[in-house]
N, C-alpha and C positions, 0 to 999 in steps of 0.2 A: 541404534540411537535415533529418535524422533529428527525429523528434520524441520525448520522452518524456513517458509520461500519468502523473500520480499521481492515484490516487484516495482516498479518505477517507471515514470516515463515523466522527464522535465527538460524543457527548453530554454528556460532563463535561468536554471538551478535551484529552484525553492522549492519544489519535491525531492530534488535529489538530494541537496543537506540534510531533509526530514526522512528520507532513506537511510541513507549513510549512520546515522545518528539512530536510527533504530536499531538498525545491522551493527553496530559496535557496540548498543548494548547487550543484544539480545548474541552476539558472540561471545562475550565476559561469564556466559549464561553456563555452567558446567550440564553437559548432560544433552545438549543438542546442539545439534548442526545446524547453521544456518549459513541462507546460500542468499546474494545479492543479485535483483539479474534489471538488468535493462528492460524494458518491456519491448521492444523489437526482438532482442537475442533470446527474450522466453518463450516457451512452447507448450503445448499440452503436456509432454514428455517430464517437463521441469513440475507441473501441476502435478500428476500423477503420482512424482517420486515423493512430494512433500506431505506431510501430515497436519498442517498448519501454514496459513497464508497473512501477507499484511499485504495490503495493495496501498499505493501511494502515487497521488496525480495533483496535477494543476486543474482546476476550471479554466476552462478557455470556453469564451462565447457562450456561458449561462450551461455550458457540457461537459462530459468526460471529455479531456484532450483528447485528440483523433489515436497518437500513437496509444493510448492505453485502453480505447477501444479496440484499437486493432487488434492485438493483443486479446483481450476479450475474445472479438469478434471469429480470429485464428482457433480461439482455442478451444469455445466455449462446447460444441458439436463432438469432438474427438475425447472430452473431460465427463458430459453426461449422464449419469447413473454411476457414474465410478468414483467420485471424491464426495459422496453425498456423510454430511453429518462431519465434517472436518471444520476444525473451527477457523476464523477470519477476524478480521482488523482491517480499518481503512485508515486512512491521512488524504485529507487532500490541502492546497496548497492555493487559497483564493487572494485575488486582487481586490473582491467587497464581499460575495455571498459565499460560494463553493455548496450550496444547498441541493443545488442540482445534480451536483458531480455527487456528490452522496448519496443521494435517492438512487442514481443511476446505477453508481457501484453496487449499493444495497441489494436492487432490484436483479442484476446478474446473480449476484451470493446466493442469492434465495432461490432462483432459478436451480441451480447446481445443490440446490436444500443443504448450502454450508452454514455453519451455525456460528452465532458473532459470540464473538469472545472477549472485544473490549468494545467501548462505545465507541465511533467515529467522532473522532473531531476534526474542524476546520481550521487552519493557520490564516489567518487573513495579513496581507504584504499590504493591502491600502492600498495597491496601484490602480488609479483612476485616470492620468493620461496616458497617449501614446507613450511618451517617454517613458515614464514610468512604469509600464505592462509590458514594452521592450527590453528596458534596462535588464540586467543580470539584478537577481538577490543576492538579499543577505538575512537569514534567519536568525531572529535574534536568538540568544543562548538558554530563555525560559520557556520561550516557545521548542527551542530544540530537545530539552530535558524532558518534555514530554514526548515526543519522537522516542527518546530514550527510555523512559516508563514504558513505553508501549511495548520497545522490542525484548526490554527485561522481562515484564510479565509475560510476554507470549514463549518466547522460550522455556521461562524456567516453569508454566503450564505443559508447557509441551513435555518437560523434562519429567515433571512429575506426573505427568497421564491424569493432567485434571481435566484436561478436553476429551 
């Protein structure tokens, strides 16, 4: 059975909602496995096993968030020639732009020659003060239903060997 990996890495919760919300629908999904992981607790090993990827992060400071580069950065050397032509999906999770954290993503994927399978899109929270860029989210539920588009399609692609 195809697998699909989603990864994550959030701090105030507004990647991890649009995680979570992918991973429960792309579980509903008959026909593949899909597995949730933290981006600290994932590893090349977690890469490796999967046939299909969504990655999902915050913009922090115009970047990939640090823990989902690290992530990245742990994994990227040990993955190499080996997961080349596997398909991918991003989410990221912005306070105004998230353009950056997209290109950045992108520019990894393409590295590792995985091939996209749905478009990226960006969640924007509108948080422009401190307050606000510290506070915990709350993702609205239209914005999370695509979260949920994302992980149905990628699954039930996975399911059907359309990647």
């Amino acid at each position: 059975m195809p697998q699909l990996l989603i990864v994550y890495f959030s701090r105030t919760g507004g990647a991890e909602q649009m995680a979570k919300a992918a991973h429960e629908a792309a579980q509903s999904e008959e026909g593949c496995e899909t597995i949730l992981k933290f981006a600290t607790e994932a590893g090349p090993e977690d890469l490796l096993a999967a046939d299909g990827y969504i990655f999902c992060a915050p913009e922090n400071l115009a970047a990939i968030a640090g823990g989902m580069k690290e992530f990245f950065d742990r994994s990227y050397y040990e993955v190499l020639g080996k997961i080349e032509g596997r398909p991918y999906a991003q989410m990221i999770c912005a306070g105004s732009d998230g353009e950056n954290a997209m290109r950045q993503t992108a520019r990894i994927a393409k590295g590792w020659r995985l091939k996209i399978a749905q478009e990226p899109f960006i969640i924007c929270t509108h948080a422009q003060t401190r307050a606000d860029i510290l506070a915990d989210k709350k993702i609205s539920e239209d914005d999370l239903d695509k979260c949920r588009e994302l992980g149905a399609a990628m699954a039930a692609g996975l399911a059907m060997g359309v990647f």
